[in-house]
C-alpha positions, 0 to 999 in steps of 0.5 A: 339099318341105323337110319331106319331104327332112328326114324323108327323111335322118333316117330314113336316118340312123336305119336307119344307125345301127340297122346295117340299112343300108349306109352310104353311103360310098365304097368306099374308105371302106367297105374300110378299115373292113371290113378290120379287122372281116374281119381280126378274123374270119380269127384266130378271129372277134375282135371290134374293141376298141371291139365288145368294150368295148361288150359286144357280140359277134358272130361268124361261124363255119362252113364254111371251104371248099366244093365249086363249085356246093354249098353251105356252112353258116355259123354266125351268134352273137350275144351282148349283155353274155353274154346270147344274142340274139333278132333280125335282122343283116344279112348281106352278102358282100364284093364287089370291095372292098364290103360288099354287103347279101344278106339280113337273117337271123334270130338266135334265142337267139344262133344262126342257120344261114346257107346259101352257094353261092359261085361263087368265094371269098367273105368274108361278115359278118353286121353288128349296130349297128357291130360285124361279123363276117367269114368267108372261104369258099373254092371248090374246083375239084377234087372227087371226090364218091361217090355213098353214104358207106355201104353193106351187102354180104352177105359174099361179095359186092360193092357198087358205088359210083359216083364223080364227079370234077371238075377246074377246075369240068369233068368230065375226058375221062380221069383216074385216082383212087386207091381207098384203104383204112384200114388201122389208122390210115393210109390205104393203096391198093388201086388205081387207077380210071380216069375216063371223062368225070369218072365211074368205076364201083368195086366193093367186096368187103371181107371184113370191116367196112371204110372206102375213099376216093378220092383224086387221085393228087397226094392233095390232094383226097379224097371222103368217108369210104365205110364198108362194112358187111359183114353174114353170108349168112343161108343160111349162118349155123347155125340153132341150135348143140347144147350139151354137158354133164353134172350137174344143179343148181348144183353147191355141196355135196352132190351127191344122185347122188353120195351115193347112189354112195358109200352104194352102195360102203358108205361112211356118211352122216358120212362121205359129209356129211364129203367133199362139206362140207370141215372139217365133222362130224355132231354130236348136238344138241338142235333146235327142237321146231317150224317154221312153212312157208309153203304158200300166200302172198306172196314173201318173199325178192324172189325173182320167179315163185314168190309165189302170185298167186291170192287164195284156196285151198280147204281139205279134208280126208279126215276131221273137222276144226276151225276156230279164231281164229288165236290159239286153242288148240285144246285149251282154245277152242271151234271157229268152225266144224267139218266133215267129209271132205264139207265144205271151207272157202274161205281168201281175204283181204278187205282187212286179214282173212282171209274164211271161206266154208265149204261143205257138203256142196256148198252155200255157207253163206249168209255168209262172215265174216271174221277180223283175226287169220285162222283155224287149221285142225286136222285130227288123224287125218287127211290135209288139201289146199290147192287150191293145191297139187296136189302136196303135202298135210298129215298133221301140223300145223296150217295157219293163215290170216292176212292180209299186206299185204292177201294171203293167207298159209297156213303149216303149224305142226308138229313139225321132224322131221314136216316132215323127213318131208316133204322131197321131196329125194331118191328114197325107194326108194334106200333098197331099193338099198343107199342107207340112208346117202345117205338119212340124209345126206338127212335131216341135211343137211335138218335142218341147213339148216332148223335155219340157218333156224329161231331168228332172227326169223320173216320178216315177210313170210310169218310162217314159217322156210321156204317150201315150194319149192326157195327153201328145200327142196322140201317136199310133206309127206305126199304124200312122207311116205306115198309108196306101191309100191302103193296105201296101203302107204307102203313108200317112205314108211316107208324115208324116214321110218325114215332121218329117224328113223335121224337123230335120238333124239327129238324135241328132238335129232338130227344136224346137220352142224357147221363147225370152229367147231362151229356148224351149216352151210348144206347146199346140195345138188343132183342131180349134177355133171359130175365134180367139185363147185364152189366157192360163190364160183365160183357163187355170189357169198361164199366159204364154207370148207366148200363147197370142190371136191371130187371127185365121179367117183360122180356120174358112175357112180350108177346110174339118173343120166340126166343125166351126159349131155346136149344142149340147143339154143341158137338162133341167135337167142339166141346173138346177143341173148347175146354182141352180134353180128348173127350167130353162126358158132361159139361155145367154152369159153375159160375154166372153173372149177376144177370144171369148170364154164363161167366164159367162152365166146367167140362168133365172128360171120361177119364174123369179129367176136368177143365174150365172155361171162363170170359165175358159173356159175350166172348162166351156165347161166341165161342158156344155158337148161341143167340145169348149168354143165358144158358139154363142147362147142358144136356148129353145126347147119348 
């Protein structure tokens, strides 16, 4: 019995000294030395000396008051030499004077939730060893609680909010509360609502977002924060809104329309060149003798969506031709394959080499080879396609085949005015309505902005100084070159290619358009404007002295310019993925450029909410899906 009362006491003592129980004391006793411990919690949770000595800290924060009959959240940490701990505390309330044990709760990595419902004020401590922590909570007799903190309402329309208050931990008979509405920063009232058994019914009917709250009507006590978010009536919103606007095209330099208007009223093509390039001067230069385009291949300015995705194109032509490795000349080698109009040769990469399959008269020959170097096709006197391009083919030249990064490359090599003649810039049969000088200014300009491309180093990524689309200019060769009026007589062609060669006094040498520093200048163009030209850097992102605004009324009265005027559709849809807002009621220009173009537009919502959107003229008539940034009105389709 002895042995049995000894163990008994000494594992009391152990579970003592491990905190785990209460100490068996006096209450007297247990007080005081709880009151240090809870008076260190009061002023921020402070440990007591002897606690902080031994590096061990608990603390015990969280909810500082709670409604009767809910519950509060405490927060439970524990932390050893830094080091936050895993394991169990005990937790226990103060009771007339007495720690009394609750519960053990679970610290994990230094931190436990713990969940109180008081019934009157109470002090609860979480203890560890002999170092604790208090926290008082008290109990609020008086509440008033919502039955939503949010809601939506249709605009126009109301919501309900029910409201419960107690006063004295009881439902009133009668009362009144205070409905309030922030107003900036303050809170103002709206009304009074009158309480019936503890309970009321308010109605909501803002006209915008807005925020309320109960309070009573000494003010001590609140309800939470209601937020009231209004939204638009989708039966009153536009459907979409039709957007105004004239010009096609970016707008910096030469406007085509434009340079067709004044060739019509007699001016020339230096000076038609001089009004829309400012500072600059048509000049007699010598030029390269050749330029390489690409016409099939990879992308090689990191544009997206011009690149060819297909692996292989066909290649025929309408009389003989000759096939060479891609570093033969042709007059000196002896061809790998020759053919004629009935055969066509299948260019396709394989791996690092360009595969060869030609077909003949229908039939595949037996085997495809291949070439490291890829292959040139040669094709003198007569008229070669790519099956690629539908809308272009090639008198003039020679195409090589190579392979790049594992993707086929075909570029046309030819002669710089040859490819001049094959700019499909500009309508060829202005030049039969007293618009020969808008085609010559044509023909420099092309000649200038190949020649900007033509000199430094070929680019990598194609082996070519231009590729064959709006990236650089639209060229389709001689699909443009030998333009008919009727079938085979190249009348159109022949008007374009007279007004190239008006431009140039041979081969080697032409008119360019140089700057002040007498150096060729980048000859940007584009159909038509809204009235005036723009300003590169309004477009685009650099300042360039000779691509300044200017007047450009000719647009406007060129004949045959079905895009001095249009409408385009913006949905609704759009409107709001572009300026942010869950509806779109109206949208304005509130800014333009100098020549007119949109810099700003402003969109309002139907709650009234408003959003800008502002660039680049030519980012913005991108994202607005528009042929040009001269917007003259936005109207809603309702």
């Amino acid at each position: 019995m002895r042995h049995r009362r000894l163990l008994s006491l000494l594992t009391v003592l152990t579970l003592v000294l491990g905190g785990l129980v209460a100490t068996p004391a006096s209450a007297a006793t247990t007080g005081a030395v709880s009151a240090g411990a809870a008076a260190s919690a009061e002023v921020g949770g402070a440990l007591t000396a002897p606690a902080a000595k031994r590096g061990n800290v608990m603390r015990l924060t969280g909810t500082s008051t709670v409604l009767k009959g809910y519950w509060g959240t405490l927060t439970g940490r524990w932390l050893k030499n830094g080091a936050r701990m895993t394991g169990a505390v005990r937790f226990e309330k103060l009771v007339r004077g007495t720690w009394r044990y609750v519960r053990h709760e679970r610290i994990v990595n230094g931190v436990a939730k713990i969940r109180v419902k008081p019934a009157s004020t109470t002090s609860y401590r979480i203890v560890r060893g002999s170092t604790a922590a208090a926290k008082k909570v008290k109990v609020n007799r008086y509440y008033v609680k919502t039955s939503s903190t949010r809601r939506t309402v249709v605009k126009g329309r109301s919501t309900t909010v029910s409201v419960k208050y107690v006063k004295h931990g009881k439902l009133p008979p009668k009362g009144a509360l205070r409905l309030q509405k922030l107003r900036g920063s303050k809170w103002k009232t709206a009304k009074t609502i009158r309480i019936v058994k503890g309970r009321a019914k308010v109605g909501l009917k803002p006209g915008a977002n807005a925020k309320y709250r109960l309070v009573t009507t000494n003010g001590k006590v609140a309800s939470k924060t209601i937020s009231v978010t209004v939204v638009p009536d989708p039966a009153a919103l536009p459907a979409s809104f039709t957007v105004s606007g004239s010009g096609y095209g970016h707008g910096v330099g030469m406007s085509q329309y434009g340079a067709y208007q004044m060739a019509r009223e007699g001016h020339s093509a230096a000076k038609i060149l001089q009004h829309y390039y400012s500072g600059t001067s048509v000049v007699e230069r010598a030029t390269p003798a050749n330029v390489a385009v690409q016409v099939f291949g990879p992308e090689p300015y990191r544009f997206n969506g011009y690149a060819d995705t297909a692996t292989a194109t066909r290649f025929s032509a309408t009389g003989a031709w000759k096939l060479f490795n891609a570093g033969d000349d042709p007059r000196t080698a002896s061809p790998l394959r020759t053919g004629t109009a009935k055969d066509t040769v299948q260019l396709k990469s394989s791996g690092s080499s360009v595969q060869v399959l030609v077909r003949r008269d229908g039939t595949d020959e037996k085997n495809a080879f291949t070439r490291a170097g890829g292959v040139r096709l040669v094709f003198d006197g007569s008229i070669a396609s790519l099956s690629s391009r539908s809308n272009a083919s090639y008198r003039y030249g020679e195409l090589v085949a190579t392979n790049i990064g594992g993707k086929l490359n075909v570029v046309e090599e030819l002669g710089l005015s040859e490819y001049l003649y094959g700019l499909a810039e500009m309508p060829s049969s202005w030049g039969a309505n007293s618009g020969a000088a808008a085609l010559q200014a044509q023909a420099i300009t092309g000649r200038s902005y190949a020649i900007d491309r033509i000199g430094a180093e070929r680019k990598k990524a194609c082996n070519c100084d231009l590729v064959d689309d709006v990236r650089d200019q639209n060229y389709s060769g001689w699909v443009k070159a030998g333009e008919s009026r009727s079938r085979g007589d190249e009348y159109y062609g022949k008007l374009w290619r007279a007004a190239v060669d008006a431009t140039a006094s041979s081969s080697a040498r032409g008119q360019v358009l140089v700057g002040a520093d007498g150096t060729p200048v980048t000859t940007y163009y584009y159909s038509s404007t809204g009235g005036r030209t723009a300003n590169s850097e309004d477009v685009w992102s650099s300042a360039q002295s000779h691509l300044r605004s200017v007047d450009d009324h000719f647009s406007l009265s060129a004949p045959g310019n079905s895009m001095r005027s249009w409408t385009r559709t913006l949905t609704q849809a759009r409107a709001k993925a572009l300026f942010g807002l869950d509806s779109v009621v109206s949208v304005a220009v509130t800014a333009t450029y100098s020549s007119g173009q949109v810099k700003t537009l402003t969109a309002t919502s139907a709650t009234g909410a408003k959003a800008t959107v502002s660039g680049k003229a030519d980012s913005l008539r991108s994202k607005l899906g528009l042929p040009a940034a001269w917007v003259t009105g936005i109207r809603a389709n309702r």
